[in-house]
Every structure is written in structure tokens, then in C-alpha cells.
N, C-alpha and C positions, 0 to 999 in steps of 0.2 A: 049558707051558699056553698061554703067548701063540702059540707058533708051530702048536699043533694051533688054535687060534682061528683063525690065519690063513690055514690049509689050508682049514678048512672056509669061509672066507669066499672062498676063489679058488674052492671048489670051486662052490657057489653061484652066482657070478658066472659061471663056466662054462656050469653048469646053462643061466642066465639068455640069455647070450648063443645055446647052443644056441636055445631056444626063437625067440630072435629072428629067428636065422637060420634056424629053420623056416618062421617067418610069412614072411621076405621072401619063401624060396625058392615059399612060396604063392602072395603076390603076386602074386611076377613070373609063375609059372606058369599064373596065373585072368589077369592084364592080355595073357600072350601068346599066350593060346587064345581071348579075346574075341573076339566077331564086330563089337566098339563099338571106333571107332579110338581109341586112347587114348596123349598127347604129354605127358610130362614135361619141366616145365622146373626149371633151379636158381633159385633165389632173385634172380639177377640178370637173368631172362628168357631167358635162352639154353637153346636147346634138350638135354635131357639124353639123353632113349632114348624112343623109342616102339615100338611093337607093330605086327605085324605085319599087322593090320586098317587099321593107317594109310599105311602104305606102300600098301597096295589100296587104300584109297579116292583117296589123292591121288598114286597111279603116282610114286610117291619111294622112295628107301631112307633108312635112319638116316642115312647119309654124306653125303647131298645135303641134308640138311638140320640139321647138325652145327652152322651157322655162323647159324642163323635163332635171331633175338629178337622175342619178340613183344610188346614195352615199345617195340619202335622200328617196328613190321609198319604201312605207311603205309594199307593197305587195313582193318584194324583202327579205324585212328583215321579213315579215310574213310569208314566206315559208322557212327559215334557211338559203337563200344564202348569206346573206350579208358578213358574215367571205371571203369567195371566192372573191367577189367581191373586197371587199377592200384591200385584198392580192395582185389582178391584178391589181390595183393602185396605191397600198402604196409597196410592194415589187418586182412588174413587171416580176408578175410571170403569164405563163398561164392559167385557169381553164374551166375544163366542169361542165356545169350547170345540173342538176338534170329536168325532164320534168316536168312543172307545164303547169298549166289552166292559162292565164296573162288576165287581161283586160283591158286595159288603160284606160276607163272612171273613175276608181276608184282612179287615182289620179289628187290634181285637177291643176296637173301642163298643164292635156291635157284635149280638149275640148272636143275632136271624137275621135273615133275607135268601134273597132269589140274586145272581149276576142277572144281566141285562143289557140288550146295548142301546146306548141314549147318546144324544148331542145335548147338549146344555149350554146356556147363557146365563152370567150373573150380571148384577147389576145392584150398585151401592146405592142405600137412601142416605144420605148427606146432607149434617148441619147448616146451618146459616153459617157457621165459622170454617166449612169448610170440609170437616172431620168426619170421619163415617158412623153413621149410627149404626147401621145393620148393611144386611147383604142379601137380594131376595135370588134365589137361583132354583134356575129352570130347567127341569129336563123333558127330552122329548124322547118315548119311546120309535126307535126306529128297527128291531130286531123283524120284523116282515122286511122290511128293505134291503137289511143285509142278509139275510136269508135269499133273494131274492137275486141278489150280486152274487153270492156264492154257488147259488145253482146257475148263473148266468158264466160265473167260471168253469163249471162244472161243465155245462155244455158246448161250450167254448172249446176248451180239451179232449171232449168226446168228437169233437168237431176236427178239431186238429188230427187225433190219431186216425178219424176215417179217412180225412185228405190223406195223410203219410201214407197209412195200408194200400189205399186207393191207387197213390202215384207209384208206389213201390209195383202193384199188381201190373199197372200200366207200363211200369219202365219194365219189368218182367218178360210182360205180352211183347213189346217192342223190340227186344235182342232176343225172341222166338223168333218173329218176324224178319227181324236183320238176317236171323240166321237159315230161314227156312231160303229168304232171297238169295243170301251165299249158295245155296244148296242148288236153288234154282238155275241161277249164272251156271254153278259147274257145271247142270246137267244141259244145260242150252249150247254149251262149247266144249263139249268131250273129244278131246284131244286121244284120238288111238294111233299107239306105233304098230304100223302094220307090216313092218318088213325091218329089219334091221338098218338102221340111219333112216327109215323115212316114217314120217308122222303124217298122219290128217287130220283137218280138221270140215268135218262136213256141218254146215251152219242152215241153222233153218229156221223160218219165220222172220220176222219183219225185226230188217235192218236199221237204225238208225245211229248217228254222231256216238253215244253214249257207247252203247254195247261193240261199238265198233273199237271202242279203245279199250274197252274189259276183252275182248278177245283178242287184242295184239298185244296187252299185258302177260296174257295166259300163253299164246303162242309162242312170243319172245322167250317166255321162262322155260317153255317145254324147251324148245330148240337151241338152249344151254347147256338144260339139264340131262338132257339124251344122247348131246352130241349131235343131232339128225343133219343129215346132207339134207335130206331134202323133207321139205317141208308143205303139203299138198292143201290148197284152198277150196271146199268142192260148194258151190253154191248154186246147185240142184236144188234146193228148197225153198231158193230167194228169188222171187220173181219181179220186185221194185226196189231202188235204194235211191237215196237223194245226193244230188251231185256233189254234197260233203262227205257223204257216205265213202262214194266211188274213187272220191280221193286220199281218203283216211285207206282202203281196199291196196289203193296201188302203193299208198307211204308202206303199208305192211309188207308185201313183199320187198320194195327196196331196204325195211329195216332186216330181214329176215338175207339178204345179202351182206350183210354189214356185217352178221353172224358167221358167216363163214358158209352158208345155206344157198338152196336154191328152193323159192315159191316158184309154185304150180299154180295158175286158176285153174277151174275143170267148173263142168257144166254152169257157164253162164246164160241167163235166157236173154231173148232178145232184147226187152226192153234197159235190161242192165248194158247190154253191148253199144245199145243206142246213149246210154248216160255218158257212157267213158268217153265216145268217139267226140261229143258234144262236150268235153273238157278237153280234147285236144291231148289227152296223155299219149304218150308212146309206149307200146309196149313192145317195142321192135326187142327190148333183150329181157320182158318175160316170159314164159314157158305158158303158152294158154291151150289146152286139149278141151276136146268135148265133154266126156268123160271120166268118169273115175277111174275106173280099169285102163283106160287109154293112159292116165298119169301113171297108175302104178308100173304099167308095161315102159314105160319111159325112164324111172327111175331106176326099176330092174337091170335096164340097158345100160344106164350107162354106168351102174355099180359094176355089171359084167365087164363094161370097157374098162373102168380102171384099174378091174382087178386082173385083167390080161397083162396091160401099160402094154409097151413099145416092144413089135417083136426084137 
């Protein structure tokens, strides 16, 4: 009885073994038709067997790299993974590897290979007690990808320096612009001394708020910088201005008193006559002539008079 007990219990374990030995022979058969390079190591990090997708990816064979530990791999612990690593041997825990650039000729446990760049995962097969048998670790070629980031940086940069050229050409164009506008201002309000102390300024085209205060800027400075008594306003060229205008028009000559001057208006047309009267301004103590020559003949006069003074 005991020994038909003991038949059936080898036979069983046969069985059992059979089966195991089918799964390995699976295994090994799925790990060496993979297209994922796949490196076994033993329990003490020394390498066991790898497949034949790892030999292509890193241009090695099993033999050149017979003698490689990756507990002791200096490029391992020079890119921060070793913590990981040693975790999934010493505590038989999974980990994903971070992508690095690997080279194998750089250590000199191996003879040949190619660098490459790969992300990789290990993972412990582990005892019933606990303990780590082995260590199966995965890499995955990713060198088109980062290839691929790098031209993305590339053009990224190339991208960059067109904006800068681009905004630089722009900010360029823009203070031509400012500057031809400066240009333009002067030549819209040419301030001529036409007689010794008297200035004009004969203003043309269409008045508004804005230019009316660039030209009592301009005015003002002249009529400091000359000295002028008198200061001549001829708007012969302005045939509309808006009743902001008209009053910005009369502050100018009362600034233009304030200086120690006398403003002239001279040729205003009628509809501008019509703005002023319709603000109620007075100009009972400004100097208003038809003409230009009528102001200068006015200014003439009375320089004569005070260059006579009192018999």
C-alpha cells in the first residue's frame, strides 16, 4: 500500500515537473522570438542569458557579455538608477527605469557593442521564501524618439531665432517709422523767423486736438529760444477745426503772452470765424489781421515804434 502510495506520488511530481518544463520551454521560446531585448540576471547581478533582440540592439553576443554585473555597471550608478536597481534585488520589488543614452563599451566587463538609447524595467522572479531568484530586465529601443525630441528642439530654436530676427527687423521698421513721423511733424509746422523778433508759423491741412498741442509745444520753444516779440499764427491753409481745436488755437496765443510775446491770427476763413464766435471767446486783446503780409506790416510797425520810444 505504502509503496503504490509512493508510485503515485513520483508519478505526480513527474506530471508536475513535466508541466514546468513546458512553461520554461515557453518562456524561453516567447523571451527568444521577442522583438523587446530582454537580459537575465542571477541573484548576484551577474549576467545569466539574454535574447536575441539584445544582442541586435546592443551589437553583443551572450559571451561578450558573460562577465557583466549590473550591481557594480558605473554608468548605471552615473545616471542615479542604482537606488532602483538595488531595490529590485535586495527587496524584490519591481522598477521603471528612467530613458538614458547606455553604451556598453564603457565598461570593461564587455568587449563590443553599439550605445543606444533605451527605457527599461526590471522585475524579480522570487522564491516561495521570499528571496530573489533571478531578475528579468527589459529594454526598450527608443533612439527614433529621441531623435525626434531633438529635432523638435532643433526646430524649436530655429523657431525662436526667426521670431527674435523677425521682432528685432520689426522694432527696426518701427523707430524708422517714429522717426520719419518726427520728420513729418517738423515739416507740417515750420516755424520761420522772418524778421528779427518775429516768427511764423503758417499751418496747413486738417487740424485736430493732437497736432494742435505738437504745434504749441514747437511754438512755445521757438518763442524762448529766439526771443521773438512777436509770434504770427497764419491759418490760410485751414479751412475746418473742431471747437476743441478753436480753443486749444486761442490757449496758444494766451500761452504765447505769458512769454513775454504777442500772437497774431492772420488768414482765418470763415467757417473757422464761425467756430470761435460759437465759443463765445473774446478776442477783444488778440491781434487778428487778414493776411500775412498785413501781420508782418503790423509787427514792422510797431518794432519801428519802439525803437523810436518817447520823443
Amino acid at each position: 500500500m505504502q509503496l503504490q502510495r509512493a508510485q503515485e506520488e513520483i508519478e505526480a511530481l513527474r506530471r508536475r515537473l513535466a508541466e514546468v518544463e513546458v512553461a520554461a520551454r515557453r518562456y524561453r521560446a516567447l523571451v527568444d522570438s521577442s522583438a523587446v531585448s530582454v537580459q537575465v540576471y542571477r541573484a548576484d547581478g551577474t549576467s545569466d542569458a539574454v535574447n536575441g533582440a539584445y544582442e541586435q540592439l546592443w551589437r553583443v553576443t551572450a559571451a561578450e557579455v558573460a562577465a557583466y554585473n549590473v550591481l557594480a555597471d558605473p554608468q548605471v550608478r552615473a545616471h542615479g538608477m542604482m537606488p532602483l536597481v538595488e531595490r529590485v534585488f535586495h527587496e524584490g520589488r519591481s522598477a521603471q527605469m528612467p530613458s538614458i543614452r547606455y553604451d556598453p563599451q564603457k565598461n570593461e566587463s564587455v568587449a563590443a557593442g553599439e550605445a543606444a538609447w533605451v527605457a527599461s524595467a526590471m522585475s524579480p522572479v522570487v522564491r516561495a521564501d521570499g528571496t530573489v531568484e533571478e531578475v528579468v530586465h527589459i529594454h526598450l529601443h527608443v533612439g527614433e524618439l529621441k531623435q525626434t525630441e531633438e529635432e523638435l528642439r532643433e526646430q524649436n530654436r530655429r523657431l525662436e531665432e526667426a521670431v527674435q530676427a523677425r521682432t528685432a527687423e520689426l522694432e527696426s521698421k518701427l523707430r524708422l517709422i517714429e522717426s520719419q513721423q518726427e520728420v513729418i511733424r517738423e515739416l507740417s509746422t515750420p516755424i520761420i523767423e522772418v524778421w528779427d523778433g518775429v516768427i511764423t508759423l503758417p499751418i496747413v491741412g486738417l487740424v485736430d486736438s493732437v497736432r494742435t498741442a505738437e504745434i504749441m509745444d514747437s511754438l512755445l520753444q521757438a518763442v524762448a529760444r529766439t526771443r521773438a516779440r512777436f509770434a504770427i499764427l497764419d491759418l490760410t491753409g485751414v479751412e475746418v477745426v473742431d471747437t476743441g481745436t478753436a480753443s486749444h488755437l486761442i490757449g496758444m496765443i494766451q500761452a504765447i503772452r505769458l512769454l513775454g510775446a504777442e500772437g497774431i491770427l492772420t488768414g482765418i476763413h470763415p467757417m473757422i470765424a464761425q467756430t470761435i464766435v460759437a465759443l463765445g471767446v473774446d478776442l477783444t486783446r488778440v491781434t487778428v489781421l487778414a493776411r500775412l503780409r498785413d501781420a508782418l506790416q503790423h509787427c514792422i510797425a510797431r518794432q519801428g515804434e519802439r525803437g523810436r520810444g518817447p520823443a
